[in-house]
C-alpha positions as CSV (number, residue, x, y, z in Angstrom):
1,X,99.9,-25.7,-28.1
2,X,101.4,-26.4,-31.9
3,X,104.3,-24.5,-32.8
4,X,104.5,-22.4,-29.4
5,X,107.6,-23.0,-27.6
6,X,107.0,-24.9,-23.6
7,X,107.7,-23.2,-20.9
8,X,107.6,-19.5,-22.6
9,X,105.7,-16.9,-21.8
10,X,103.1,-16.1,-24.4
11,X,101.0,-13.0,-24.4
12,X,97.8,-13.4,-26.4
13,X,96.2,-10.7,-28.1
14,X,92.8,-10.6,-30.2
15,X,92.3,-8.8,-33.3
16,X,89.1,-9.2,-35.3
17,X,87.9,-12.0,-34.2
18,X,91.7,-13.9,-34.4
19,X,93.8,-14.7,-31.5
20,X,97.2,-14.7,-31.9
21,X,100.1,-15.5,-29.6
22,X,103.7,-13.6,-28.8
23,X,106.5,-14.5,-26.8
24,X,106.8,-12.1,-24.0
25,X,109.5,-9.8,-25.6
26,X,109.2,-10.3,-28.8
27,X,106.7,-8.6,-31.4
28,X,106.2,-11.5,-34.2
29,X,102.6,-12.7,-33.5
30,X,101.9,-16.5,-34.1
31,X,97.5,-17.8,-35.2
32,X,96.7,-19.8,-32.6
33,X,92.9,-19.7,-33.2
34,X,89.6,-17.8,-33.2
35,X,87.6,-16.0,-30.8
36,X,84.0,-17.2,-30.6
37,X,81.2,-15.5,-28.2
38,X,79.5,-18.4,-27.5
39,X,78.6,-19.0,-24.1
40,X,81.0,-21.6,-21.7
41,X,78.7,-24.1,-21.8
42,X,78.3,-24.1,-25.5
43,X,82.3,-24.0,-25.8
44,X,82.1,-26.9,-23.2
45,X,79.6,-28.7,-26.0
46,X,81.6,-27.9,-29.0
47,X,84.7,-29.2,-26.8
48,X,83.0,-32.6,-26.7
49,X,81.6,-32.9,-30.0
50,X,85.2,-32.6,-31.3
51,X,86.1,-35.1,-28.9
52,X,83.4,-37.4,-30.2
53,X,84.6,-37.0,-34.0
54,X,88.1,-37.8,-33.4
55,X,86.4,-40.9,-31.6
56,X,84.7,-41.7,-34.7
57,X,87.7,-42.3,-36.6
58,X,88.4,-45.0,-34.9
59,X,85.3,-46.4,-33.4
60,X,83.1,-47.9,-35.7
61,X,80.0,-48.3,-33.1
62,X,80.9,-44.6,-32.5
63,X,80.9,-43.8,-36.5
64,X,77.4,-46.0,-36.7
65,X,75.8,-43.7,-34.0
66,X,76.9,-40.6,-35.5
67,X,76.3,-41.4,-39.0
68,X,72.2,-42.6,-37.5
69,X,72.9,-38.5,-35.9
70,X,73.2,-37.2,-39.4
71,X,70.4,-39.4,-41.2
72,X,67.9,-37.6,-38.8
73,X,69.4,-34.1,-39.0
74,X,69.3,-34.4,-42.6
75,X,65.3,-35.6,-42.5
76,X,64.5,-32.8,-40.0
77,X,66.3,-30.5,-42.1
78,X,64.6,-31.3,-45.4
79,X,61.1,-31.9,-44.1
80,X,61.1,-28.9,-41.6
81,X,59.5,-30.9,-38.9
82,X,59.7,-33.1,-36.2
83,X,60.6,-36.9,-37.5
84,X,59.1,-40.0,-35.8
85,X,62.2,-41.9,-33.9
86,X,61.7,-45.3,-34.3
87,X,64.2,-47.5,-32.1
88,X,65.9,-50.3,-35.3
């Protein structure tokens, strides 16, 4: 949990769309993220698509699949429509 101390008790509050974290007793608040409202399956997805990246660093047939990933997104996103896959 970063800076957060182990074995404390934390109390975690939201406030405008920022969660922050206090120590049970305590009133200094620490930012230990952001709330989203996305459902749990799409915080499941994002969950593994930051797993993937950090996978990327160091995996080069990782880093060749993802950078094929953003060739297409980038052709459906300037075209508008569906691209032709072609296996290579």
């Amino acid at each position: 949990m970063g800076t957060l101390k182990p074995g404390a008790t934390y109390i975690y509050e939201r406030v405008a769309g920022s969660i922050f974290a206090r120590e049970f007793g305590t009133n200094e608040r620490k930012l230990v993220g952001y709330a989203t409202d996305m459902s749990p399956e799409m915080q499941l997805i994002r969950s593994e698509i930051n797993q993937v990246l950090r996978m990327c660093e160091t995996d080069p047939a990782m880093r060749d699949l993802l950078d094929q990933l953003f060739v297409l997104y980038n052709l459906k996103k300037q075209h508008n429509d569906d691209v032709m896959w072609h296996p290579v």
